[in-house]
C-alpha positions, -999 to 999 in steps of 0.1 A, spaced: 119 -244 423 105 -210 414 74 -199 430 61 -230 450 95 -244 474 100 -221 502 116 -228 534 93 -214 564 122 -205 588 123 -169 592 157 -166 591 164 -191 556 137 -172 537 155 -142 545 187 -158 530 169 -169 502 153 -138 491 188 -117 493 199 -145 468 171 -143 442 174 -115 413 157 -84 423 124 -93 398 124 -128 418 119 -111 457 84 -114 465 67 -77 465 31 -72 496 5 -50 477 -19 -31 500 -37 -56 521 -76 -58 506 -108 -77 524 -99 -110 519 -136 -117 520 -141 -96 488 -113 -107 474 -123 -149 481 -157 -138 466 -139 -119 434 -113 -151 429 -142 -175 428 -161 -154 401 -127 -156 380 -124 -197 389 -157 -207 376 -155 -186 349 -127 -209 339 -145 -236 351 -172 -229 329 -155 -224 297 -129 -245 298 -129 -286 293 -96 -310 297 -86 -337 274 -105 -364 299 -115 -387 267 -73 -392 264 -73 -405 301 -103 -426 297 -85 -441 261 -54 -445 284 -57 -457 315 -24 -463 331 -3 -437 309 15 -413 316 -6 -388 309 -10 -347 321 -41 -329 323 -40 -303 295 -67 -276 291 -84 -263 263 -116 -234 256 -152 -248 248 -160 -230 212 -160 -247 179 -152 -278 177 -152 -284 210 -185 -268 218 -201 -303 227 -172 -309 251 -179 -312 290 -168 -282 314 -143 -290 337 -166 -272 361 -193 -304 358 -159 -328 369 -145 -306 399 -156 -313 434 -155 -280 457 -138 -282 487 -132 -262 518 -102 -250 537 -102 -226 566 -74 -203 569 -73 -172 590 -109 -170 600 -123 -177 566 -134 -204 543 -121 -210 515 -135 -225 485 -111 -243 459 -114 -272 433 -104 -308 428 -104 -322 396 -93 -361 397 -82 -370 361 -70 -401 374 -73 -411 414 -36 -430 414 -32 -465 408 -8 -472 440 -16 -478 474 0 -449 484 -10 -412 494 5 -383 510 -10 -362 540 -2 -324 546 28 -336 570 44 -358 546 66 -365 513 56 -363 479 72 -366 445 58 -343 420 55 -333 384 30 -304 382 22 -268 357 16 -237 374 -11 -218 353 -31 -179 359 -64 -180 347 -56 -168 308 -36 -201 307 -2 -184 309 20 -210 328 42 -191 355 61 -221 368 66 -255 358 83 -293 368 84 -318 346 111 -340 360 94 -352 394 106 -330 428 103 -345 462 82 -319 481 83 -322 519 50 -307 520 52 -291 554 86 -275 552 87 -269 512 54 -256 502 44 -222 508 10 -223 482 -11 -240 510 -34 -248 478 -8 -270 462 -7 -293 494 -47 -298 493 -39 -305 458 -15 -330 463 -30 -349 494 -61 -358 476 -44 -382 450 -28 -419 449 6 -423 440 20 -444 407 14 -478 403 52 -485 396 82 -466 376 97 -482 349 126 -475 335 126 -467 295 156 -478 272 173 -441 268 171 -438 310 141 -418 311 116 -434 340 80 -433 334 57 -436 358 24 -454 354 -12 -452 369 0 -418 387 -25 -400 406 -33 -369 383 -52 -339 379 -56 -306 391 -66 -281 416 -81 -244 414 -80 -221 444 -81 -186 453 -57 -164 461 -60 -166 495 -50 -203 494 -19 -191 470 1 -155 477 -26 -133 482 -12 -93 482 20 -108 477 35 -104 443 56 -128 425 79 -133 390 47 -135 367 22 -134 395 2 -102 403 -14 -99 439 -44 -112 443 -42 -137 417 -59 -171 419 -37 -201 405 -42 -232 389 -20 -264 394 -13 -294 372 -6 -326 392 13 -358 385 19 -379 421 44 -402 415 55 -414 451 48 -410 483 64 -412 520 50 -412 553 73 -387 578 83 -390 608 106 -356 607 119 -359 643 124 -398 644 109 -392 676 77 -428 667 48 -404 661 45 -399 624 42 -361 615 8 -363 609 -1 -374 641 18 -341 654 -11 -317 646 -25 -312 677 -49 -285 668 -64 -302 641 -57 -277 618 -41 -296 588 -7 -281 599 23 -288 619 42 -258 616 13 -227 629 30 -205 645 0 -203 673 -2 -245 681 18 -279 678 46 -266 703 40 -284 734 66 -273 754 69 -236 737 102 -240 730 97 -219 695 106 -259 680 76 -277 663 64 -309 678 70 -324 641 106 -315 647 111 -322 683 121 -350 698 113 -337 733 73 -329 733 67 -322 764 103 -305 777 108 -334 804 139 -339 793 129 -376 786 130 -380 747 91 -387 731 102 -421 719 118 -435 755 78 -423 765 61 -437 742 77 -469 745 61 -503 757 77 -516 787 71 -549 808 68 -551 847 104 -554 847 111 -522 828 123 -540 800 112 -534 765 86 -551 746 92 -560 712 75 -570 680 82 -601 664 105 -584 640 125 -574 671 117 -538 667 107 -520 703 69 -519 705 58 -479 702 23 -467 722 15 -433 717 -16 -434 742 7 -444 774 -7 -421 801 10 -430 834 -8 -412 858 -42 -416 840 -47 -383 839 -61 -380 801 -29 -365 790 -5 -388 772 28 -394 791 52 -378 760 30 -346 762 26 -345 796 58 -330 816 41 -338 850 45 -375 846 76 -396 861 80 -415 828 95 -452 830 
């Protein structure tokens, strides 16, 4: 993947970027008030907004196809057409003391039960555009993004967490699988939400992007296989699980989401968060599976036993 997949670890983006052709490294401009430049980015976004429609009469012919959203300019003959910036909902994302502003467009919501937060796995088909249209980077075969190790562009994950998966794939005679009723649309964000002074292939500094989305499936994680899903491992409430400044209980520089240890009792998070009788023996569902409680809190102390190194766990 070109612009969007990197690895956060330190020392794999540093093996990474030795690997890429010397055009590919990422290049830091001269870091600029990223208050000016959120306010500058949101001029250029809904100036596209403004004068730009998508081929939403398609989508409302077509249900459950398998359909991308496609952009187009309002003049001529498609003067009476409806700006996409009448069918995006702003949103709001605070990152590094600010708040930014981005936009959702929702072609089609996703027919399937099934939707990913910012900790899980998603399979994606998607188009990377700039603001003249000039598409920088794009999937069309579907790519499982695990959205909290994989995706650098924080604005793609907001994209992608606000849609439904696909109804069902289906297979077509020459192999090709189709997916229909996927959740699709797009989203518009700022720079600040993207690379910011960083340069990429095709992608000046400062440059606000636009995504294409097509959600195909989805996948709850639980990275560590520790019985708290991923999600549940952002303790700061922050819509992250890898922040460098939070999520590391024990500080052991390992992510809660990827340790199987919380608290650095040496009892594992899953022996802690599991249900015990009287007895000590373990209760269990009536599939036979061993009954999981997060909220277990031994010494009542408001602090839940698999975070709390203090307690003398069962």
């Amino acid at each position: 993947m070109k612009n969007i997949k990197f690895l956060i670890q330190a020392f794999i983006a540093i093996l990474v970027l030795s690997a890429c052709r010397p055009d590919d490294s990422p290049r830091s401009a001269d870091t600029r008030d990223a208050n000016v430049v959120q306010a500058e980015d949101l001029l250029e976004l809904q100036g596209f907004l403004n004068t730009h429609f998508y081929n939403y009469e398609e989508f409302q012919a077509n249900p459950t196809a398998d359909l991308e959203v496609l952009f187009d300019t309002i003049q001529g003959a498609n003067s009476s057409k409806i700006p996409l910036f009448q069918q995006v909902e702003a949103k709001i994302l605070r990152r590094g003391g600010i708040d930014y502003t981005y936009y959702i467009l929702k072609a089609r919501q996703g027919l399937g039960s099934g939707s990913a937060t910012f900790a899980d796995s998603a399979l994606v088909s998607y188009k990377g555009y700039l603001t003249d249209r000039t598409i920088f980077d794009a999937i069309s075969n579907p790519v499982w993004f695990d959205l909290p190790r994989d995706v650098f562009v924080q604005g793609f994950t907001a994209g992608v967490i606000e849609f439904n998966d696909a109804l069902n794939a289906v297979q077509q005679p020459d192999g090709i699988i189709t997916f229909e009723g996927s959740g699709v649309g797009a989203v518009f964000m700022p720079s600040g939400l993207a690379y910011f002074n960083r340069t990429q292939v095709n992608i000046p500094a400062y440059t606000p992007l636009i995504f294409t989305l097509q959600i195909r499936k989805t996948t709850a994680a639980d990275h560590d296989g520790d019985g708290i899903l991923s999600m549940f491992e952002d303790l700061d409430g922050d819509n992250r699980v890898n922040t460098p400044n939070g999520d590391d209980t024990n500080r052991n520089g390992l992510f809660n989401y990827l340790d199987a240890d919380d608290d650095g009792d040496g009892r594992s998070t899953r022996s802690e968060i599991t249900v015990r009788n009287a007895d000590g023996t373990i209760v269990r569902d009536a599939n036979g599976n061993p009954l999981l409680d997060p909220t277990i809190d031994t010494d009542n102390d408001g602090i839940p036993d698999y975070l709390d190194n203090n307690t003398i766990g069962q």
